[in-house]
ZADO-1210 file (C-alpha; in nm, 4 decimals, padded with zeros to 6 digits):
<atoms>
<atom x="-01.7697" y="00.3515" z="-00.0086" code="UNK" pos="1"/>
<atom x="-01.8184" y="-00.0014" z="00.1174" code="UNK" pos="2"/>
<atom x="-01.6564" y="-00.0933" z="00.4709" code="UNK" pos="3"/>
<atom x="-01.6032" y="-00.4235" z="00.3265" code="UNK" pos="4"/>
<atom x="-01.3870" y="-00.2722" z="00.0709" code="UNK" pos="5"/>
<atom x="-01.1348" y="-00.1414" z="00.3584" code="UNK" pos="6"/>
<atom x="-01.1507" y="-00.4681" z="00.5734" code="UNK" pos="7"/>
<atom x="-01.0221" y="-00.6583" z="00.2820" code="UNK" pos="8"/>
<atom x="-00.7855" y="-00.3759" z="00.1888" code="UNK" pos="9"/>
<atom x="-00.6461" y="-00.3849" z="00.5374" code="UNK" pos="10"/>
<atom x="-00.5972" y="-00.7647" z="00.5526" code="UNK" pos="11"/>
<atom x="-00.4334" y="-00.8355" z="00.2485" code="UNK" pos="12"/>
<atom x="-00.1811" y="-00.5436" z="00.3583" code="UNK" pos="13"/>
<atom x="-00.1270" y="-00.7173" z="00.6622" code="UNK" pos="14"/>
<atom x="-00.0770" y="-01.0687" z="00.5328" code="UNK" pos="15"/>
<atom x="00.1473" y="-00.9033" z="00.2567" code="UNK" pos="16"/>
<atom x="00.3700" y="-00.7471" z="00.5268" code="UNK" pos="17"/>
<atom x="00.3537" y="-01.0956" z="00.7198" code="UNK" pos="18"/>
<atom x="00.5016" y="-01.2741" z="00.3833" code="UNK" pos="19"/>
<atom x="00.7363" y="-01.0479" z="00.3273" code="UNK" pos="20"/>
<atom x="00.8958" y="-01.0455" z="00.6185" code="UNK" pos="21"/>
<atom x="00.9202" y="-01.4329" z="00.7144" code="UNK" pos="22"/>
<atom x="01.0791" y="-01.4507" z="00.2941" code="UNK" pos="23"/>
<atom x="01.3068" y="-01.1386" z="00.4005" code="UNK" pos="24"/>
<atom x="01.4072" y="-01.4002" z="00.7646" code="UNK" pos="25"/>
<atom x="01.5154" y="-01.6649" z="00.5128" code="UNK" pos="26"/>
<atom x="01.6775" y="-01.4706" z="00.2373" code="UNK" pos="27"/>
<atom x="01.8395" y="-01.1949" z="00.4320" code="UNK" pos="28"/>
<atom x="01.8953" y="-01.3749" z="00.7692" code="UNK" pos="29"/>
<atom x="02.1925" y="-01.1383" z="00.8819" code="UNK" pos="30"/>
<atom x="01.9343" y="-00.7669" z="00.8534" code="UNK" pos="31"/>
<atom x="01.8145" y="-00.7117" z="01.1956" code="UNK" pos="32"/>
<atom x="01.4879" y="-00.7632" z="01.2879" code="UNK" pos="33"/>
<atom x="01.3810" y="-00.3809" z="01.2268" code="UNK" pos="34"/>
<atom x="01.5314" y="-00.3714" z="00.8782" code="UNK" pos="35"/>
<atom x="01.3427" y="-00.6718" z="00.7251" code="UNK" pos="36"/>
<atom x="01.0006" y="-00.5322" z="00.8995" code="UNK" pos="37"/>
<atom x="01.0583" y="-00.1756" z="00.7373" code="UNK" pos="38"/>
<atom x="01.1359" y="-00.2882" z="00.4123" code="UNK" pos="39"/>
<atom x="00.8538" y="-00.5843" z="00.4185" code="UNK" pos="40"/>
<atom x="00.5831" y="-00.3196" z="00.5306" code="UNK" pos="41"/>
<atom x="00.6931" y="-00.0116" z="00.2231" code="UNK" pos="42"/>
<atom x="00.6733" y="-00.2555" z="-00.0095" code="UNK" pos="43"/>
<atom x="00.2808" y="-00.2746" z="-00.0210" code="UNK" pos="44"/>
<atom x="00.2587" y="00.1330" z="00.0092" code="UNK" pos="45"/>
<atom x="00.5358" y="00.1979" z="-00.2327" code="UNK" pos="46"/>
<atom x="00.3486" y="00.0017" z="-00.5175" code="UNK" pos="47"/>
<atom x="00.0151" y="00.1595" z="-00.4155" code="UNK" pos="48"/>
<atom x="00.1767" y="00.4775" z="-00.4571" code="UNK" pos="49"/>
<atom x="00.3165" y="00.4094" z="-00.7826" code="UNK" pos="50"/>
<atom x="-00.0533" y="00.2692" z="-00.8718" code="UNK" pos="51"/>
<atom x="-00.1806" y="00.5885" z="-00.7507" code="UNK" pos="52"/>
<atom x="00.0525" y="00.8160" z="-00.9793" code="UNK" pos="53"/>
<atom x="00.0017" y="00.6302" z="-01.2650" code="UNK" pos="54"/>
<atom x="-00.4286" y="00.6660" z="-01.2163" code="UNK" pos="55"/>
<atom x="-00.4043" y="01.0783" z="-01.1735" code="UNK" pos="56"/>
<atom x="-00.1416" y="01.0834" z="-01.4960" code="UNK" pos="57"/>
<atom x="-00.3624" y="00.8623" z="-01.6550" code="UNK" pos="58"/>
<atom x="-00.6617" y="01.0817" z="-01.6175" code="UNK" pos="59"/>
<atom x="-00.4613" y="01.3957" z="-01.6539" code="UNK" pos="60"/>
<atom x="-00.3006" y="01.2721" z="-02.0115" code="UNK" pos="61"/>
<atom x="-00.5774" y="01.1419" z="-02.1344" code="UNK" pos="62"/>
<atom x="-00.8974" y="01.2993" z="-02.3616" code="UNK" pos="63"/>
<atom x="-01.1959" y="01.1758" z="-02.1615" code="UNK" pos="64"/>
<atom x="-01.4619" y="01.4666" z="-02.3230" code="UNK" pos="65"/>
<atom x="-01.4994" y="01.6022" z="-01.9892" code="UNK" pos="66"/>
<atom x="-01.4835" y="01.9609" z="-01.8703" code="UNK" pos="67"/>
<atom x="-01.1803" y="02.0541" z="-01.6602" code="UNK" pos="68"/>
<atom x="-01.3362" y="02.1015" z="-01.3458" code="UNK" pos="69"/>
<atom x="-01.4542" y="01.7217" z="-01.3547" code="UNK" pos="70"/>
<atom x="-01.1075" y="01.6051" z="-01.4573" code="UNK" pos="71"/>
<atom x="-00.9939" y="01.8139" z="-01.1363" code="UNK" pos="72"/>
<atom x="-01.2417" y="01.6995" z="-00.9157" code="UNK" pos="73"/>
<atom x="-01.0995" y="01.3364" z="-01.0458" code="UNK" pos="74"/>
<atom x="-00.7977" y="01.4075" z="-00.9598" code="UNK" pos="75"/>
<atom x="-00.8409" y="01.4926" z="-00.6365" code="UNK" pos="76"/>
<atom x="-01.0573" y="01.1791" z="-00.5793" code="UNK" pos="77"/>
<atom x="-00.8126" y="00.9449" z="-00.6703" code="UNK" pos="78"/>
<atom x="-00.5543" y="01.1352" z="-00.5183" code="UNK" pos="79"/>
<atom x="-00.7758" y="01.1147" z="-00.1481" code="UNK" pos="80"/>
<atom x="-00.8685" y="00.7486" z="-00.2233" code="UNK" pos="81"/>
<atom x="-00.4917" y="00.6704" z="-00.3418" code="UNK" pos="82"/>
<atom x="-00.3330" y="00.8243" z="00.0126" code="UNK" pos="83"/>
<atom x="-00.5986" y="00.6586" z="00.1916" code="UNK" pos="84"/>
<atom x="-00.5126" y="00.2956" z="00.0741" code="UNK" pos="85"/>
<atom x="-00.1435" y="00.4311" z="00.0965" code="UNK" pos="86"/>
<atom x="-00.1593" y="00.4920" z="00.4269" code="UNK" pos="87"/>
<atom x="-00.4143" y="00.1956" z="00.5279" code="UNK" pos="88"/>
<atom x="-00.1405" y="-00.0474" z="00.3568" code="UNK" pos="89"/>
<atom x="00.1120" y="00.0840" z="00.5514" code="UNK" pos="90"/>
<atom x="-00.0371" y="00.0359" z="00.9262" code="UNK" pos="91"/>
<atom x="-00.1036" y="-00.3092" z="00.8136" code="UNK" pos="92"/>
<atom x="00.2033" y="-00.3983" z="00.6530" code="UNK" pos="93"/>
<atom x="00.3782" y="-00.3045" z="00.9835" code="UNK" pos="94"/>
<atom x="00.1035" y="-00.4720" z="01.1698" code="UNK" pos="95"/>
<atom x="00.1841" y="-00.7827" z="00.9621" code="UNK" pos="96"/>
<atom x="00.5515" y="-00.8007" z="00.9896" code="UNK" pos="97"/>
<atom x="00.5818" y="-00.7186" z="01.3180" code="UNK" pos="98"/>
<atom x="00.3490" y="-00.9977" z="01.3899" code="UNK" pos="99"/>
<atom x="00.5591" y="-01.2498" z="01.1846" code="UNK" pos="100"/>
<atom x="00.8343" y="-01.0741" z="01.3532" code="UNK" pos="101"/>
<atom x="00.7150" y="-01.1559" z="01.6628" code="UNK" pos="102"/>
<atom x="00.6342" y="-01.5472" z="01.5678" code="UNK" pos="103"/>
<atom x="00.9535" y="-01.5843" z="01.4501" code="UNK" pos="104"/>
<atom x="01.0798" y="-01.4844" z="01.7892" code="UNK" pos="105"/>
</atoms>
């Protein structure tokens, strides 16, 4: 896998978390600090986990003409690369809000 491909991974997540959380500051201006940066930064991870789900039921459901080991070894590849970006959006949605956190002041 390209390194590029987890650079840009991690700096949308970041910028994501950043966004969130300075629209959370304006909307919900009476959560505390820590409650708009948690919710900002699962955001990101919660909708890669969804996306994640929906790939291994997809290739579980559907009739590809492959054996079963392949389908299992499919499985467990998006499962790996899905908990990977999972957990690569998280760190840098927290990076991100606590960064806009920190702007903000």
């Amino acid at each position: 896998m390209n390194w590029t491909l987890i650079l840009i991974g991690f700096a949308l997540s970041v910028l994501m978390g950043a966004g969130l959380a300075s629209l959370l500051a304006t909307i919900r201006p009476r959560w505390s600090p820590r409650r708009r940066e948690l919710t900002a930064a699962s955001v990101l991870p919660t909708l890669t986990a969804i996306a994640t789900a929906f790939g291994i039921l997809f290739i579980a459901t559907a009739e590809h003409g492959a054996s079963q080991g392949m389908e299992d070894l499919a499985i467990a590849a998006v499962a790996t690369f899905g908990g990977g970006f999972i957990l690569l959006a998280l760190i840098g949605s927290l990076f991100g809000a606590m960064l806009a956190g920190r702007r903000r002041g």
